[in-house]
C-alpha positions as CSV (number, residue, x, y, z in Angstrom):
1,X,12.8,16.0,-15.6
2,X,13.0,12.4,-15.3
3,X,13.9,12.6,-11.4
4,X,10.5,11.2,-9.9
5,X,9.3,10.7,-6.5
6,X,6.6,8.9,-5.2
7,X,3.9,8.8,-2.3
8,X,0.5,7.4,-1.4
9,X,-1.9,9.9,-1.4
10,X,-5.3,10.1,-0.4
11,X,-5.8,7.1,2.3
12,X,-2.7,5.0,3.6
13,X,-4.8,2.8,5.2
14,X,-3.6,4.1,9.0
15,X,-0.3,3.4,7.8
16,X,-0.2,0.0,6.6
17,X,2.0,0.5,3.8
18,X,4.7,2.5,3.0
19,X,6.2,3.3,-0.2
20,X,9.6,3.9,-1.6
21,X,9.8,7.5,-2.3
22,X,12.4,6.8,-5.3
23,X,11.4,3.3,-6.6
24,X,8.0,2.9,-5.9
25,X,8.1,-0.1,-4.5
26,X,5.1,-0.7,-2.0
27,X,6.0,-2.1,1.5
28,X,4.2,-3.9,4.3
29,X,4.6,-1.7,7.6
30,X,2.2,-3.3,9.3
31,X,0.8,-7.3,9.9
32,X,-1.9,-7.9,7.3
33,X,-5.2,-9.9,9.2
34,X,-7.6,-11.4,6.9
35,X,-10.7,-11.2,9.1
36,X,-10.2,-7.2,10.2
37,X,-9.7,-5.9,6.3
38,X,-9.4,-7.8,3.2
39,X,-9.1,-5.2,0.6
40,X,-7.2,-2.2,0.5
41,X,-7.1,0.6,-2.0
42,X,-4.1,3.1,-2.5
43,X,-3.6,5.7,-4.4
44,X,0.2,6.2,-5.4
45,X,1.2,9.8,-7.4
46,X,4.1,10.4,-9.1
47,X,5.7,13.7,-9.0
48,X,8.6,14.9,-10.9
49,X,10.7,17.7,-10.2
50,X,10.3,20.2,-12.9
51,X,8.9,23.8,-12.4
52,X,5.9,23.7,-12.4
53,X,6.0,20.2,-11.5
54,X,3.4,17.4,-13.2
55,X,2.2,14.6,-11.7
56,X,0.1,11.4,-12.1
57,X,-2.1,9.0,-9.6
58,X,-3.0,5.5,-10.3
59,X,-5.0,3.1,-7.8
60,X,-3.6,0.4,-6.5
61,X,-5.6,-2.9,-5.1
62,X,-4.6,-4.8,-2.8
63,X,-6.7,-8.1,-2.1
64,X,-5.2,-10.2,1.2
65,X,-5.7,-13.9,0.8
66,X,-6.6,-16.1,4.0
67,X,-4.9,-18.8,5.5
68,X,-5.5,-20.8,9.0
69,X,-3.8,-18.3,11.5
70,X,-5.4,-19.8,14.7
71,X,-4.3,-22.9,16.3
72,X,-6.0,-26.4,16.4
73,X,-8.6,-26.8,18.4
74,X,-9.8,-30.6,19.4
75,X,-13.1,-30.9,21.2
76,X,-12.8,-33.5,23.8
């Protein structure tokens, strides 16, 4: 049974990401900030649909790179 489907198991990371349940592909659902969390770990299983079903987990890392968010600031 070839028919997979996919989640993130374990923690999402208060819903940061989401996932496509028939690609896999990994989506931002929320705005990444460098300076609140600059590493997440997810665990992604895929299931397939035979009786009884198997499945496999895999961590993924994701590392967030930072860049100058704030304004200039000029002291006087």
């Amino acid at each position: 049974n070839a028919d997979l489907y996919y989640s993130i198991t374990g923690t999402n990371n208060h819903g940061t990401f989401s996932i496509s349940p028939n690609t896999g592909s990994i989506f931002l659902a929320k705005k990444l900030d460098f300076e609140t969390q600059s590493l997440y770990k997810l665990n992604i299983t895929a299931k397939d649909q035979g009786r009884p079903p198997r499945s496999s987990t895999m961590s993924v890392v994701i590392h967030v790179r930072d860049f100058n968010d704030n304004p200039p600031s000029f002291p006087p």
